[in-house]
C-alpha positions as YAML, in Angstrom:
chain: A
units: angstrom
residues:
- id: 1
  name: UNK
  ca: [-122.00, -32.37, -68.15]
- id: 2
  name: UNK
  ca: [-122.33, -30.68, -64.56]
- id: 3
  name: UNK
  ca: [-124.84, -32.55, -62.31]
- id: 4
  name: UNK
  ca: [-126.58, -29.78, -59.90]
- id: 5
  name: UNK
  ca: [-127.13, -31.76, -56.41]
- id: 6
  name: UNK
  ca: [-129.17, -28.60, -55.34]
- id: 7
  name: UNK
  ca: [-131.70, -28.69, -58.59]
- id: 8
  name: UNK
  ca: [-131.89, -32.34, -58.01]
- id: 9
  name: UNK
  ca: [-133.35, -32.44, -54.51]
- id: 10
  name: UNK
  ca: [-135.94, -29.21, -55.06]
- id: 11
  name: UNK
  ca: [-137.16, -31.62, -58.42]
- id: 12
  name: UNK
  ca: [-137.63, -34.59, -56.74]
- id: 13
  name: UNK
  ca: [-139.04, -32.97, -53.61]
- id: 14
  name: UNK
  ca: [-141.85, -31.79, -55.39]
- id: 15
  name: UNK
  ca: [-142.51, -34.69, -56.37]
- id: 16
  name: UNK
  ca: [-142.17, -36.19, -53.03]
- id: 17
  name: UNK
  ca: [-145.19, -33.90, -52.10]
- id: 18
  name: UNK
  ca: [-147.85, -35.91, -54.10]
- id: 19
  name: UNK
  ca: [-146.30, -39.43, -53.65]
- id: 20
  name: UNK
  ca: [-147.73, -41.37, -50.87]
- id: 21
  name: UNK
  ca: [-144.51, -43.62, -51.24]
- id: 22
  name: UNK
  ca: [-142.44, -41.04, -49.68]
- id: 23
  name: UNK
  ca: [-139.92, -43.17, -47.91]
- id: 24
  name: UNK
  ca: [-139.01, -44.85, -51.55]
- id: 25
  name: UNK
  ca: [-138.78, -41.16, -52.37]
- id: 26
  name: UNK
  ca: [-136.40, -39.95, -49.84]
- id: 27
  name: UNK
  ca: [-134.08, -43.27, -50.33]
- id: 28
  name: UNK
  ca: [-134.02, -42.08, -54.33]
- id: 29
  name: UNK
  ca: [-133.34, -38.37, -52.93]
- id: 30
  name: UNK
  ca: [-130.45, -39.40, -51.50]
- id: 31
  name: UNK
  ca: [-128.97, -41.79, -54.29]
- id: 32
  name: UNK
  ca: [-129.11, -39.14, -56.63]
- id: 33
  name: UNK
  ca: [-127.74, -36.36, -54.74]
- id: 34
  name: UNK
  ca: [-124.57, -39.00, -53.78]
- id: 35
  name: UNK
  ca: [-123.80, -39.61, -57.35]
- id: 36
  name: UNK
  ca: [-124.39, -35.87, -58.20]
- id: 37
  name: UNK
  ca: [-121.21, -35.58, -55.84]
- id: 38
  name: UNK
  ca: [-119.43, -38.37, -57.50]
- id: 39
  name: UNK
  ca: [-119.66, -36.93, -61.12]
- id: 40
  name: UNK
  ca: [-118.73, -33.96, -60.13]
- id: 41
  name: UNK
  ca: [-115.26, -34.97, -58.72]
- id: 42
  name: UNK
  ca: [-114.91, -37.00, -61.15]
- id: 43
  name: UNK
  ca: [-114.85, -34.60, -64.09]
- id: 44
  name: UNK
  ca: [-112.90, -31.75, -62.03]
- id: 45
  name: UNK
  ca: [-115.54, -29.71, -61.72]
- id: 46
  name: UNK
  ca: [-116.98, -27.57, -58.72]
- id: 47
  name: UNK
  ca: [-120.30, -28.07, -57.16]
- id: 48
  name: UNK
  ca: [-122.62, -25.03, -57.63]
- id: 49
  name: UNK
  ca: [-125.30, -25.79, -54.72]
- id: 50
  name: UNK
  ca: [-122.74, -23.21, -52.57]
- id: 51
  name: UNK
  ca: [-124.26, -20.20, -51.91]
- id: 52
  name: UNK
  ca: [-123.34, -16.98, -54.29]
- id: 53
  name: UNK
  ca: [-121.66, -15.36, -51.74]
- id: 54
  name: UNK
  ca: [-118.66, -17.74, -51.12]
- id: 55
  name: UNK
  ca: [-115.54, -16.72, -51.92]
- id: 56
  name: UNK
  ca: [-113.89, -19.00, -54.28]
- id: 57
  name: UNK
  ca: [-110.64, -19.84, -55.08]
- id: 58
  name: UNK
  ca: [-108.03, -19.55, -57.90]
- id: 59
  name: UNK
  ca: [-106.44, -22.26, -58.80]
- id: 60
  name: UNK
  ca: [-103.16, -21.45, -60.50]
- id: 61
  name: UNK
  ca: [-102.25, -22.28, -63.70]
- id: 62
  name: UNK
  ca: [-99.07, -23.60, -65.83]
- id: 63
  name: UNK
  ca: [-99.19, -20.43, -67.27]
- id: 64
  name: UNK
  ca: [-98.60, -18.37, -64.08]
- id: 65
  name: UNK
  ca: [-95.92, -21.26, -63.01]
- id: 66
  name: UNK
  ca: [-93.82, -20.40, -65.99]
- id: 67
  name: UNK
  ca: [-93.94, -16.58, -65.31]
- id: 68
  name: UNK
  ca: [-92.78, -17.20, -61.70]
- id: 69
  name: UNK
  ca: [-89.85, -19.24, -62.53]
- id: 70
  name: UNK
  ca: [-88.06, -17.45, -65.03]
- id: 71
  name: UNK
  ca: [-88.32, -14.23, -62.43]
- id: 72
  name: UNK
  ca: [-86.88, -16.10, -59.96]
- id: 73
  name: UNK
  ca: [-84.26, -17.10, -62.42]
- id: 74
  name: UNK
  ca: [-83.61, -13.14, -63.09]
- id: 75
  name: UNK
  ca: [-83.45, -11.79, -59.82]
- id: 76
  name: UNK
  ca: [-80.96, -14.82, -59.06]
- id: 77
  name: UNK
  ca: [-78.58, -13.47, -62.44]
- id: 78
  name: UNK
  ca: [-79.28, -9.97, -60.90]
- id: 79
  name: UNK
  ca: [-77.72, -10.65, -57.46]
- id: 80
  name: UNK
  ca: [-75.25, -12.72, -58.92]
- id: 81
  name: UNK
  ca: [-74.02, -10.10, -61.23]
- id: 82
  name: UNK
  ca: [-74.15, -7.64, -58.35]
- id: 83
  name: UNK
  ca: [-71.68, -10.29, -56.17]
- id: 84
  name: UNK
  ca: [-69.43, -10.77, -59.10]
- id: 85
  name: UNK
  ca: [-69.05, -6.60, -59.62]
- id: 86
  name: UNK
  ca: [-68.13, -6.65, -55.86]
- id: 87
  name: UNK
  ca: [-65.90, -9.41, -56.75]
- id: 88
  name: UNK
  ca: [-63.87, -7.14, -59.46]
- id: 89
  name: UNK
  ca: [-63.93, -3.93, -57.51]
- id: 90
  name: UNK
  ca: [-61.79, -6.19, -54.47]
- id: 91
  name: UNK
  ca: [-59.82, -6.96, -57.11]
- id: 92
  name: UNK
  ca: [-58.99, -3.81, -58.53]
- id: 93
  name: UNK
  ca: [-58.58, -2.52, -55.06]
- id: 94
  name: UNK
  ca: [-56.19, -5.42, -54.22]
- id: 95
  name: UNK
  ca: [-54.09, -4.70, -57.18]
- id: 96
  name: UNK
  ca: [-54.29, -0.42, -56.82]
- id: 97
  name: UNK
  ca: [-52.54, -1.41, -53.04]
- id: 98
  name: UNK
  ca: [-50.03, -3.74, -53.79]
- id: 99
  name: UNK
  ca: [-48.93, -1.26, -56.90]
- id: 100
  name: UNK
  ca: [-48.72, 1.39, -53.98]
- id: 101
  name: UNK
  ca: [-46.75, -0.74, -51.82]
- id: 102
  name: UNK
  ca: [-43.91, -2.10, -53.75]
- id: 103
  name: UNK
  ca: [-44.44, -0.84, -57.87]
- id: 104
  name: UNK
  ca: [-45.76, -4.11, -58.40]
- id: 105
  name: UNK
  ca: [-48.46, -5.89, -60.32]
- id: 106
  name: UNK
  ca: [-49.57, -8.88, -58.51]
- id: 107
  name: UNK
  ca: [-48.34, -11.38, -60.93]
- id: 108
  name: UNK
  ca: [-44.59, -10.42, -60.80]
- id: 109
  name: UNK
  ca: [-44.35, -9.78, -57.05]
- id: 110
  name: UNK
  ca: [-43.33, -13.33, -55.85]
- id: 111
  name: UNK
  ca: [-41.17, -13.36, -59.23]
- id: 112
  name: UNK
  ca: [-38.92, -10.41, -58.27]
- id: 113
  name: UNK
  ca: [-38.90, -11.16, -54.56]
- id: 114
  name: UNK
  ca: [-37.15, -15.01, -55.20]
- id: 115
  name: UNK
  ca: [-34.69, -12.91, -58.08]
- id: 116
  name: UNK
  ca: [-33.54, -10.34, -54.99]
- id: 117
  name: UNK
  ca: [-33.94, -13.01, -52.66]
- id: 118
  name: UNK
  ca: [-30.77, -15.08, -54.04]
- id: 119
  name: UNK
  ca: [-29.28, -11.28, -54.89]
- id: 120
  name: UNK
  ca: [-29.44, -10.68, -51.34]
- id: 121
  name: UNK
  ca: [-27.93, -14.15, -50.51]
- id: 122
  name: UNK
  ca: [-25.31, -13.92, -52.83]
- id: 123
  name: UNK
  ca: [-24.28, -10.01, -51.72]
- id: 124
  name: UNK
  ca: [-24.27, -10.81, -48.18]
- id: 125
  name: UNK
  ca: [-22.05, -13.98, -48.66]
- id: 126
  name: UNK
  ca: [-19.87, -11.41, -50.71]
- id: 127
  name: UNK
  ca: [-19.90, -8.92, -48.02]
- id: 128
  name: UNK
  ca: [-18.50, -11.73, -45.49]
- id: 129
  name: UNK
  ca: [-16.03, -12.38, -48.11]
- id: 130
  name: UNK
  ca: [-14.77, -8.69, -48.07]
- id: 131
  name: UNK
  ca: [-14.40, -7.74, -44.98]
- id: 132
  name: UNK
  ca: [-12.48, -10.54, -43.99]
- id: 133
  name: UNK
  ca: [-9.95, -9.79, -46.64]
- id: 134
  name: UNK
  ca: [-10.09, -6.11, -45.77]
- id: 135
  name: UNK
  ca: [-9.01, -7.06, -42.37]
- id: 136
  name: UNK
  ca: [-6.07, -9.67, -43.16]
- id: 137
  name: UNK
  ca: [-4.86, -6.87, -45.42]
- id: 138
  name: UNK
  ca: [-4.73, -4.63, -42.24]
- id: 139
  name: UNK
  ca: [-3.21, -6.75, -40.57]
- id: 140
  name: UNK
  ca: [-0.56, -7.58, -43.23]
- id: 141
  name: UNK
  ca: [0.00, -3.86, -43.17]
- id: 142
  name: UNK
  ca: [0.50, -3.84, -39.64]
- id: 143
  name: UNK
  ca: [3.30, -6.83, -39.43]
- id: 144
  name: UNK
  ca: [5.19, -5.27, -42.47]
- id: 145
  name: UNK
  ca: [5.45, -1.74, -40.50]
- id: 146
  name: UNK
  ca: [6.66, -3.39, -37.45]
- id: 147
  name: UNK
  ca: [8.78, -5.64, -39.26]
- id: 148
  name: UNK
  ca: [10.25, -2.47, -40.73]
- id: 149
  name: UNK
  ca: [10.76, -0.78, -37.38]
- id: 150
  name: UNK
  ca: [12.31, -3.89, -35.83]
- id: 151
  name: UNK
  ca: [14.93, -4.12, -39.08]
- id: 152
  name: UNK
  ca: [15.83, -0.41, -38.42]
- id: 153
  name: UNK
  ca: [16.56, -1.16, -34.97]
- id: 154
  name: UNK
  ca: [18.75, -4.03, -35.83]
- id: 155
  name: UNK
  ca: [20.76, -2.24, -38.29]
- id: 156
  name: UNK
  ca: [24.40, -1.27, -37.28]
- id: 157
  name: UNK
  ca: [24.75, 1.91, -38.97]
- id: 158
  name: UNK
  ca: [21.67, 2.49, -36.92]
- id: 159
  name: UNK
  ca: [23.24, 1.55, -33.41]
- id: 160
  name: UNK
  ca: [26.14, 3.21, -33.69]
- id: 161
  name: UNK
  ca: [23.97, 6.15, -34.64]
- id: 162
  name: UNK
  ca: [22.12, 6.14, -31.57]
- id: 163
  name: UNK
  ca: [25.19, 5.79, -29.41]
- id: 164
  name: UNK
  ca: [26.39, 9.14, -30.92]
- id: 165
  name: UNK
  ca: [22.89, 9.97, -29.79]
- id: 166
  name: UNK
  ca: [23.46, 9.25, -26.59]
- id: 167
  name: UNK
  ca: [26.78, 10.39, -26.50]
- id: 168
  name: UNK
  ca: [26.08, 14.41, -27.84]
- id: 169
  name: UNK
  ca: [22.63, 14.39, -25.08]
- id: 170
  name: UNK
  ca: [24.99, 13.79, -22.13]
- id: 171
  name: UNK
  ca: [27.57, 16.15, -23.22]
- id: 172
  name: UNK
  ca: [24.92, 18.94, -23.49]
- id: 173
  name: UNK
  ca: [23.36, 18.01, -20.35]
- id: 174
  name: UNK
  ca: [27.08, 18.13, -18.60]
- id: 175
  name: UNK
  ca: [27.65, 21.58, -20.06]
- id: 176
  name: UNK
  ca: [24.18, 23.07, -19.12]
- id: 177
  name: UNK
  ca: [25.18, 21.60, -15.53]
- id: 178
  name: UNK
  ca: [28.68, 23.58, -15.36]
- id: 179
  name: UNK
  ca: [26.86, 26.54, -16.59]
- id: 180
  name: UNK
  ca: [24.89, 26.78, -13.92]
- id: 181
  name: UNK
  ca: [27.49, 26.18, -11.71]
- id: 182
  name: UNK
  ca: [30.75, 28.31, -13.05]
- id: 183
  name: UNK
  ca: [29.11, 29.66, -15.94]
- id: 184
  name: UNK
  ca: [30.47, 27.57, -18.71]
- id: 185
  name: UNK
  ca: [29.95, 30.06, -21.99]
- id: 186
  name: UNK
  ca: [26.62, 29.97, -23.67]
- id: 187
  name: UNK
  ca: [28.02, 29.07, -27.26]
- id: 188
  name: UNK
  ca: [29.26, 25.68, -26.21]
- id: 189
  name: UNK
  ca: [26.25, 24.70, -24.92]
- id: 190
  name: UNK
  ca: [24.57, 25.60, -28.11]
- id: 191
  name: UNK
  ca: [27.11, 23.67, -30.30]
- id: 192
  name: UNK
  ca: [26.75, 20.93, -28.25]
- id: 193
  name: UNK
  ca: [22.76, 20.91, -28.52]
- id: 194
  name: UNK
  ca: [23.71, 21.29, -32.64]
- id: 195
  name: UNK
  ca: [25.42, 18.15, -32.63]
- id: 196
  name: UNK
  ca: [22.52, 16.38, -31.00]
- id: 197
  name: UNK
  ca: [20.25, 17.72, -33.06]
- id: 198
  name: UNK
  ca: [22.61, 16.40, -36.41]
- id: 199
  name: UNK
  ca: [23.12, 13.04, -34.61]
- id: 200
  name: UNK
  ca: [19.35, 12.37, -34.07]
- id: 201
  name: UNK
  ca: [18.43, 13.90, -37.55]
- id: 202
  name: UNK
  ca: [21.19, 11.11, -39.22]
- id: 203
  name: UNK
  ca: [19.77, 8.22, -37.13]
- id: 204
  name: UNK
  ca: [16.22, 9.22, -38.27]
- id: 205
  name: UNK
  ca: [16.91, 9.54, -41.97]
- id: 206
  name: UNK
  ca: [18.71, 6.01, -41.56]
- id: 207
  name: UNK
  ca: [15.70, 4.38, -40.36]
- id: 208
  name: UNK
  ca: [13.47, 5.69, -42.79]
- id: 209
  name: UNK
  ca: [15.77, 4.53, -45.94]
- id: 210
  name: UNK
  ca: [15.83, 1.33, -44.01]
- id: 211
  name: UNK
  ca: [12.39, 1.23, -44.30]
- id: 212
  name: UNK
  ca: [11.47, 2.12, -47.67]
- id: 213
  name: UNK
  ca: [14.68, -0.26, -48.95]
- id: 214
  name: UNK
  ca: [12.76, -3.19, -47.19]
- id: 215
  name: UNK
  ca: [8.89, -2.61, -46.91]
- id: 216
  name: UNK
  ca: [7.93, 0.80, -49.16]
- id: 217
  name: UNK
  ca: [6.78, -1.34, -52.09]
- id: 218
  name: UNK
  ca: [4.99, -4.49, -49.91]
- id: 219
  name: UNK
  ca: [3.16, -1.65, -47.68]
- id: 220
  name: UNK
  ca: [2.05, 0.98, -50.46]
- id: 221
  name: UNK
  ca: [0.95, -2.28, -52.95]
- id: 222
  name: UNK
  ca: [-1.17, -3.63, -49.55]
- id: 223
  name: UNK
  ca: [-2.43, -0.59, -48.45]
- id: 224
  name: UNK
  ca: [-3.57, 0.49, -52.12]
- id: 225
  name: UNK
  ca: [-5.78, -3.39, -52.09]
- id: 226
  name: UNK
  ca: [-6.58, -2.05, -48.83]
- id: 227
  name: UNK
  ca: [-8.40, 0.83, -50.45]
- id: 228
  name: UNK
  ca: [-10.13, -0.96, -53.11]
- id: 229
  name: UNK
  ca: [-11.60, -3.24, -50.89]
- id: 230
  name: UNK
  ca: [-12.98, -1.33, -48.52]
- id: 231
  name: UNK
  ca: [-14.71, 1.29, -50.94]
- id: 232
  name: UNK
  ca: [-15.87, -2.10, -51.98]
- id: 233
  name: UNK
  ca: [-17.23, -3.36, -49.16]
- id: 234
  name: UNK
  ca: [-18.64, 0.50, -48.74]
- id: 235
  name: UNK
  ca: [-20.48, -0.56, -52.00]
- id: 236
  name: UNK
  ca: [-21.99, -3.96, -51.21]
- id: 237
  name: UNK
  ca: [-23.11, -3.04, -47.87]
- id: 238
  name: UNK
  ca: [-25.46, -0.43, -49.36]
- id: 239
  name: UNK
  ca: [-26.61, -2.61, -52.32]
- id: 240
  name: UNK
  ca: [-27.57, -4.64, -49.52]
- id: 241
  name: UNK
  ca: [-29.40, -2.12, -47.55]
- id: 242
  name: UNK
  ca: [-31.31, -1.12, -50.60]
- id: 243
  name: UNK
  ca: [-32.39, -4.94, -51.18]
- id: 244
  name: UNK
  ca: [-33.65, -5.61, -47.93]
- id: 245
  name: UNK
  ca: [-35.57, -2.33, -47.84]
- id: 246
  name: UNK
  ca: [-36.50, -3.55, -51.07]
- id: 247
  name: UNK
  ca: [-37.65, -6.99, -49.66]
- id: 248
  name: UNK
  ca: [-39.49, -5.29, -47.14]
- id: 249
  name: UNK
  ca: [-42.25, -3.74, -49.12]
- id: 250
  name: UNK
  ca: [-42.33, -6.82, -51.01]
- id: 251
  name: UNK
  ca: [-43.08, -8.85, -47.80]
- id: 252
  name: UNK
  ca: [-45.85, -6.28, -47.14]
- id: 253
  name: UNK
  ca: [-47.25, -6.77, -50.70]
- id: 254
  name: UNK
  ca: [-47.24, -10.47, -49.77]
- id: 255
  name: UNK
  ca: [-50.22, -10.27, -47.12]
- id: 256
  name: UNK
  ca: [-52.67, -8.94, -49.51]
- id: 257
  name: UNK
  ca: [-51.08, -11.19, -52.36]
- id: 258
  name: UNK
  ca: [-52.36, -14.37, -50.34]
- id: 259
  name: UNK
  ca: [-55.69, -12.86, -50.45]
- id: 260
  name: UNK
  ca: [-55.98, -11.84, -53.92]
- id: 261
  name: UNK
  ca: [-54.42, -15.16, -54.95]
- id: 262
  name: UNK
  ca: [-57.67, -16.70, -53.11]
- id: 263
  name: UNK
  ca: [-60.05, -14.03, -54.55]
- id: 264
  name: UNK
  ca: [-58.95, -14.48, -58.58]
- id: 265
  name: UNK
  ca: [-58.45, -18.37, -58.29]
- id: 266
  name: UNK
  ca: [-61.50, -19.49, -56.46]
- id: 267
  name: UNK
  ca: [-63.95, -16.85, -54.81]
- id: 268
  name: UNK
  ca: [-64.15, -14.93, -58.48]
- id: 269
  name: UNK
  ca: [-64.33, -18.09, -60.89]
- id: 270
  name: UNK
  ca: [-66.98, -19.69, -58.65]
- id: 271
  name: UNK
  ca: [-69.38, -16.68, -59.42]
- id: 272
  name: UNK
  ca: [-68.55, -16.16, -62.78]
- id: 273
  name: UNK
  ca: [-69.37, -20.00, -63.86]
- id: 274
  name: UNK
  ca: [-72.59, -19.73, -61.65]
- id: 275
  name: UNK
  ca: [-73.58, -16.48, -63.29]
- id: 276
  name: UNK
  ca: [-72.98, -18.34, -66.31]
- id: 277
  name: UNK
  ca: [-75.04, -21.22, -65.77]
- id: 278
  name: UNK
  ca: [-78.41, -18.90, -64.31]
- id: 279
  name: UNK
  ca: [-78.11, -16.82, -67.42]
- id: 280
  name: UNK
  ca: [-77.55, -20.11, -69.45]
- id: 281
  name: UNK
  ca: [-81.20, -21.61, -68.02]
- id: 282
  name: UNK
  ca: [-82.82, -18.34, -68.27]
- id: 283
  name: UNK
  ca: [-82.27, -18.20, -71.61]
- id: 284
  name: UNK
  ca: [-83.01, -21.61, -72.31]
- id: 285
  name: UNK
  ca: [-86.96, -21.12, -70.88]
- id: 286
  name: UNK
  ca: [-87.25, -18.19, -72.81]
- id: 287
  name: UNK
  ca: [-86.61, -19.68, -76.01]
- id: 288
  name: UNK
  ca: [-89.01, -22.07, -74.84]
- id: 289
  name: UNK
  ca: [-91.76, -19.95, -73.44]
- id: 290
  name: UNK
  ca: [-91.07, -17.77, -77.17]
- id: 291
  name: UNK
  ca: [-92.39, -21.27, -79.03]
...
């Protein structure tokens, strides 16, 4: 029931108007306009004595409530969905680069670099290895030649070969003397540059047999390893240039790995499993808005 405090004064003021008691009438006045007041709040409702032209105002429902939230709920799974696309396309991009850099996926880049990591350990250590081999051998080839030449000069066949040496270059320089002098004949002086000639041919040919009796075999067997490990060597050093170019696109790869390794295992999930739970709840209130 709606008590009207406005019809309730106008009633009891006529009234008012033909009652000589009008002091008892204005004390009644305003005990009935109070509890007018107080019934009114008490059942909810709004007093009507306000003049027509007052604005009033809404109040809002449950009903409007539950339309709000659940829009909320689906601009949140919008934006989220939005973020989480970005998400993907960094990812794609991430992975498009590091293919670029090195031929890579990002899941076998730190794979392959450890494998040619210990390649390149290993190669290097085998490098060291090699060269220091390919320089005893030339050394070894260098102490068996001049063990060789010292031999042939200790050889006695090969001294008294040079003294004939000796011997035949005075006698032609004697005879190119006296033919300045008294004209010793021309043909003498060639015969005796002949027999130099011979005598220095013999003691040549003697060193060289002396040579290849002693140190032919030991010198052609180290200078044939000599060969092989060298073109070796030749071999490992550019393995090991290719690695380390290698390595160094790797390396490059590795910048943007750290930061795709951050995207996919926490920046990406985090999104996805809120996404999840906003679409979860928005579901959930329309079901129960739908009953």
């Amino acid at each position: 029931m709606l008590f009207n405090r406005q019809e309730a004064v106008t009633s009891l003021a006529r009234t008012t108007r033909t009652d000589p008691n009008w002091l008892f009438s204005a004390a009644l006045l305003f005990g009935v306009s109070s509890c007018a007041l107080m019934a009114n709040r008490v059942l909810g409702q709004q007093p009507t004595d306000k003049p027509s032209g007052a604005p009033q105002i809404a109040a809002s429902s449950p009903d409007d409530d539950r339309k709000v939230v659940p829009k909320r709920l689906e601009d949140q799974v919008e934006e989220l969905k939005k973020q989480t696309e970005s998400l993907r396309a960094r990812e794609r991009d991430y992975r498009s680069q590091m293919r670029e850099i090195c031929g890579l996926s990002p899941e076998n880049v730190m794979p392959v670099m450890l494998s040619l990591e210990k390649d390149r350990f290993a190669l290097e250590i085998e490098v060291k290895l090699k060269s220091a081999r390919k320089k005893d051998l030339a050394d070894a080839i260098a102490r068996e030649t001049e063990g060789a030449r010292q031999r042939g000069g200790a050889d006695e066949i090969s001294r008294h070969l040079e003294q004939i040496v000796e011997i035949r270059r005075r006698a032609v320089e004697v005879l190119e003397a006296a033919r300045k002098i008294n004209g010793a004949p021309e043909s003498s002086v060639k015969s005796a540059q002949a027999d130099l000639a011979e005598a220095e041919i013999r003691l040549a040919l003697r060193k060289e047999e002396l040579a290849k009796s002693r140190s032919e075999a030991a010198i052609e067997q180290l200078n044939r390893q000599l060969l092989d490990v060298s073109m070796e060597v030749a071999q490992d050093e550019l393995r090991l240039a290719l690695l380390q170019e290698r390595l160094k696109s790797l390396a490059q790869a590795q910048g943007l790995l750290d930061d795709y390794k951050h995207l996919t295992g926490a920046d990406l999930p985090r999104f996805l499993r809120l996404l999840d739970q906003a679409e979860t709840r928005l579901a959930e209130m329309k079901t129960a808005r739908a009953q």
